[in-house]
GUFINU-592161 format. One line per field, with one value per residue: x, y, z of N, C-alpha, C in turn. Coordinates in steps of 0.2 Angstrom, whole numbers, always signed. Example, Ala and Ser with C-alpha at 12.3 -4.5 7.8 and 13.67 -1.06 7.14 Angstrom:
% residues 2
nxx c(+66,+64)
nyy c(-28,-11)
nzz c(+39,+35)
caxx c(+62,+68)
cayy c(-22,-5)
cazz c(+39,+36)
cxx c(+66,+64)
cyy c(-16,+0)
czz c(+39,+39)
END
This chain:
% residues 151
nxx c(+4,+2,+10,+3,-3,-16,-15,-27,-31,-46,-58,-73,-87,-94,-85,-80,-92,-95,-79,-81,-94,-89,-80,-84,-93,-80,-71,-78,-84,-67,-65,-77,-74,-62,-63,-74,-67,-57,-65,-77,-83,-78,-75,-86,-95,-100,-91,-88,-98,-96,-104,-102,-92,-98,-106,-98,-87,-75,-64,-69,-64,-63,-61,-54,-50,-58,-52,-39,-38,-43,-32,-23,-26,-23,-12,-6,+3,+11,+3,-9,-5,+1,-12,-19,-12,-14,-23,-15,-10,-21,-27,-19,-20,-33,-30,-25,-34,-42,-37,-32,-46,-49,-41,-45,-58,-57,-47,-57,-64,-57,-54,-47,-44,-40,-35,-34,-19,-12,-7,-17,-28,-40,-40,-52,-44,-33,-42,-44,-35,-32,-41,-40,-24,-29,-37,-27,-19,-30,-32,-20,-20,-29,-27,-12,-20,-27,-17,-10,-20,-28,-45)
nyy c(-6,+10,+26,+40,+39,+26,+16,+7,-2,-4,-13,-10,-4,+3,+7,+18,+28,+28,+33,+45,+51,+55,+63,+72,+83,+89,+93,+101,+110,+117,+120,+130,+139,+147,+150,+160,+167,+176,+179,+186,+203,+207,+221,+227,+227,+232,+240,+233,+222,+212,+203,+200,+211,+221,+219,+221,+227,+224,+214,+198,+180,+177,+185,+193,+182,+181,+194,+191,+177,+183,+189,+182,+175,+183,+184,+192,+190,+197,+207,+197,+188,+198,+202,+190,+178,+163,+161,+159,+147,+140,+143,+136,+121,+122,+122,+111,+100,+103,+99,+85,+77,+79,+72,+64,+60,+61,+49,+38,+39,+36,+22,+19,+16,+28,+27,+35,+36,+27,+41,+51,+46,+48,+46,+47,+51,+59,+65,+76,+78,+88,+95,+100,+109,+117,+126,+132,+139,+147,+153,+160,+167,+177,+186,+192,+198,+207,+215,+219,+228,+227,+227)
nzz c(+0,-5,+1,-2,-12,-23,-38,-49,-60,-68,-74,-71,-71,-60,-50,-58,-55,-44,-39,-47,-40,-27,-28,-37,-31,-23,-33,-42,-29,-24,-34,-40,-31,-31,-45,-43,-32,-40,-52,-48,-41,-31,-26,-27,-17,-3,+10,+27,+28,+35,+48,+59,+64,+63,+73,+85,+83,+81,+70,+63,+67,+53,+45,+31,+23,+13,+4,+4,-4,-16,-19,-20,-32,-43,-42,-33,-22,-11,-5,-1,+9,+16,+22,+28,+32,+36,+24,+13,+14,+16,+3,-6,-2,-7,-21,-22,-16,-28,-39,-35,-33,-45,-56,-52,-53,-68,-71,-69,-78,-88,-83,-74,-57,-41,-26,-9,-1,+14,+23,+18,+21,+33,+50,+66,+75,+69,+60,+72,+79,+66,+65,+79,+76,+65,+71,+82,+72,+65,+77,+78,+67,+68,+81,+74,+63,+74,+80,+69,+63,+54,+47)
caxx c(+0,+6,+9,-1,-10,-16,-19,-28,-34,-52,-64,-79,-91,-96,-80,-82,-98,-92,-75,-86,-99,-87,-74,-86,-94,-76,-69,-83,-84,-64,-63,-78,-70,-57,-67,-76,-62,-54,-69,-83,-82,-79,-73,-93,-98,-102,-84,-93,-104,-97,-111,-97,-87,-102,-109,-90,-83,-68,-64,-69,-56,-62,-61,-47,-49,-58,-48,-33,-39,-44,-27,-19,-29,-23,-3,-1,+4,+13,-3,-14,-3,-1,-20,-21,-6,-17,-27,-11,-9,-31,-28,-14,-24,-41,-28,-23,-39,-45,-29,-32,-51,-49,-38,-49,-62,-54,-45,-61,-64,-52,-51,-41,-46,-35,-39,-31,-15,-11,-6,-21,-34,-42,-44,-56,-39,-30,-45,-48,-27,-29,-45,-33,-19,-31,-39,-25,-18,-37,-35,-13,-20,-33,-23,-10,-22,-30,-11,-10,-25,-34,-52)
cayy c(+0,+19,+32,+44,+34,+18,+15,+2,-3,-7,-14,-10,+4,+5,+8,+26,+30,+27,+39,+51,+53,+55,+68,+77,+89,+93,+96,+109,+118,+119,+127,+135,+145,+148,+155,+165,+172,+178,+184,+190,+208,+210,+227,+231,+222,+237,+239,+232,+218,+207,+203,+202,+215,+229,+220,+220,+232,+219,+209,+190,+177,+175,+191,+195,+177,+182,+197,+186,+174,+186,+194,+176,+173,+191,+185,+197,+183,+199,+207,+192,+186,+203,+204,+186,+173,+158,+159,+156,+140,+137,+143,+130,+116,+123,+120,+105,+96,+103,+93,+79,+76,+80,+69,+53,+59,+56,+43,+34,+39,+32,+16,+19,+19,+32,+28,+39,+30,+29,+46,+55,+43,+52,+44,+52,+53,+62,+72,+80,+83,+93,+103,+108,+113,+123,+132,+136,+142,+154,+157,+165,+173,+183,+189,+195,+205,+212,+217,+226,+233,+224,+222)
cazz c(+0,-4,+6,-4,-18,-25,-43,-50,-67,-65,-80,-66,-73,-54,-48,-60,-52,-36,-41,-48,-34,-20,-30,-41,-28,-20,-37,-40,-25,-22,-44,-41,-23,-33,-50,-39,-29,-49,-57,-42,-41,-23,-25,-27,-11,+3,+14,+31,+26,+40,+55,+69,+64,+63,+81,+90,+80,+81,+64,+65,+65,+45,+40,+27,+20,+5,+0,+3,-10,-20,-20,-24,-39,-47,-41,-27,-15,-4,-1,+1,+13,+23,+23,+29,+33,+35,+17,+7,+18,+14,-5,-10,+0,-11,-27,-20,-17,-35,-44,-32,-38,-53,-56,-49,-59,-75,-72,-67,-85,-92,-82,-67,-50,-38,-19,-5,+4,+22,+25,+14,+25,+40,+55,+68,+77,+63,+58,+77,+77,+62,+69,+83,+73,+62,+77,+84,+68,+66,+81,+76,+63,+70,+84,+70,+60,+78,+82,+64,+66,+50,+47)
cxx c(+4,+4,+3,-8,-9,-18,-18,-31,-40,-56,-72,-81,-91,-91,-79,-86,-97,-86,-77,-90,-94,-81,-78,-87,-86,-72,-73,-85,-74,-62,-69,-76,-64,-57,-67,-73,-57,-57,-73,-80,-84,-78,-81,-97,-97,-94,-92,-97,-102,-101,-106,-94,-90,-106,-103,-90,-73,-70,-67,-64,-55,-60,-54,-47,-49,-53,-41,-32,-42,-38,-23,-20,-28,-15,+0,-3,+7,+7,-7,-11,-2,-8,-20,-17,-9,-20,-21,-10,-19,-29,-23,-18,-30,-36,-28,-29,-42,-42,-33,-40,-53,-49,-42,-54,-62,-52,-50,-62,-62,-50,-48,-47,-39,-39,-31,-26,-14,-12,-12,-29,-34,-45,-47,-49,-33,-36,-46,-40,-27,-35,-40,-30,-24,-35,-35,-20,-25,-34,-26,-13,-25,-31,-17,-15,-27,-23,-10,-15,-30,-40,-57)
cyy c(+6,+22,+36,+43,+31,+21,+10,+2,-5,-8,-12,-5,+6,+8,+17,+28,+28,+32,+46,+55,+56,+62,+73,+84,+93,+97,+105,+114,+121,+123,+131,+142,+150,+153,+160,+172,+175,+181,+187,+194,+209,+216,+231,+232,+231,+235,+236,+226,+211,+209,+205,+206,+223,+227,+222,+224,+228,+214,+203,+185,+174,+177,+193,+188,+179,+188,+193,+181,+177,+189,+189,+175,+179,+191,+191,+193,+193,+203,+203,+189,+190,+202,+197,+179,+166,+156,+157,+148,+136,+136,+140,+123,+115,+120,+113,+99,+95,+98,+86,+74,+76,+76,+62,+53,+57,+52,+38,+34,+35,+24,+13,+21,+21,+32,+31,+32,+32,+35,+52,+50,+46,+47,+49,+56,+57,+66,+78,+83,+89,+96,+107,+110,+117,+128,+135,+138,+147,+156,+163,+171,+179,+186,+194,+200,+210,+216,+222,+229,+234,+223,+220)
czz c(+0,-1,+5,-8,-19,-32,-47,-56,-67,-72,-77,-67,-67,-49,-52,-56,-46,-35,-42,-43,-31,-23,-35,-38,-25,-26,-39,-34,-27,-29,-42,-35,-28,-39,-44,-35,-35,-50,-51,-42,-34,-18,-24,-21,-6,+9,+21,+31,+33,+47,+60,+69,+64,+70,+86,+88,+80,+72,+66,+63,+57,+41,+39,+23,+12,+0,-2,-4,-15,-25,-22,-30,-45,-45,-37,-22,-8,+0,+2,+8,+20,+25,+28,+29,+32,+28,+14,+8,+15,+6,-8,-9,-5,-18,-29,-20,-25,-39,-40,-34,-43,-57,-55,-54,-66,-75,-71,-73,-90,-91,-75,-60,-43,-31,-16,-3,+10,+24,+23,+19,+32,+45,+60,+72,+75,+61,+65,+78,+72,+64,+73,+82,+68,+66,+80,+77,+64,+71,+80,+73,+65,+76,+79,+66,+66,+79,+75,+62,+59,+51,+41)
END
């Protein structure tokens, strides 16, 4: 078994349709986040539009993402990353899942079946590690832009 992936020759329609189902929808959210954040004219959108940030008058530990990704997808990584340290660490992952789905989908296509390998397999105790490495990484980063005094 591989680390990262298997692949296997498969004549089993079922095994597409099985491929397909389970990688479809992540391909199309994680391309269209990423459309989205390219084309959507976010410059129109009303400065202020976040709820916690007109109740508190404090950012929320999210705000800065979307400009962030915004600013990735137009190659100004040094502003996106001032704006929002975290997103460029989100917006390679969001690449990364796209490619990696993508990728299953067509091979299913073609014949191939692409399963996760050990290290790409989430147990409950490997998915609740990385919650708490990405909480306490929201919670770095929203500190950081309260300290620079981003909202």
């Amino acid at each position: 078994m591989s680390l990262f992936v298997n692949i296997d020759h498969t004549t089993e329609r079922a095994n597409y349709w099985n491929a397909f189902a389970g990688n479809i929808f992540l391909s199309l959210f994680s391309g269209g986040t990423l459309i989205t954040a390219r084309f959507f004219p976010f410059s129109k959108l009303p400065l202020g539009f976040c709820v916690f940030l007109n109740l508190t008058g404090i950012p929320c530990p999210t705000c800065g993402f979307s400009r962030a990704f915004c600013a990735f997808t137009h190659d100004n990584w040094a502003l996106g990353f001032q704006n929002c340290p975290l997103a460029a660490i989100l917006y390679l992952l969001t690449i990364a899942v796209l490619i990696y789905n993508a990728v299953v989908v067509i091979a299913g296509i073609l014949g191939f079946q692409i399963r996760r390998g050990s290290i790409l397999q989430l147990s409950s105790k490997k998915a609740a590690f990385l919650a708490v490495v990405f909480f306490l990484l929201l919670l770095a980063n929203w500190i950081y832009r309260l300290i620079m005094g981003l909202a």
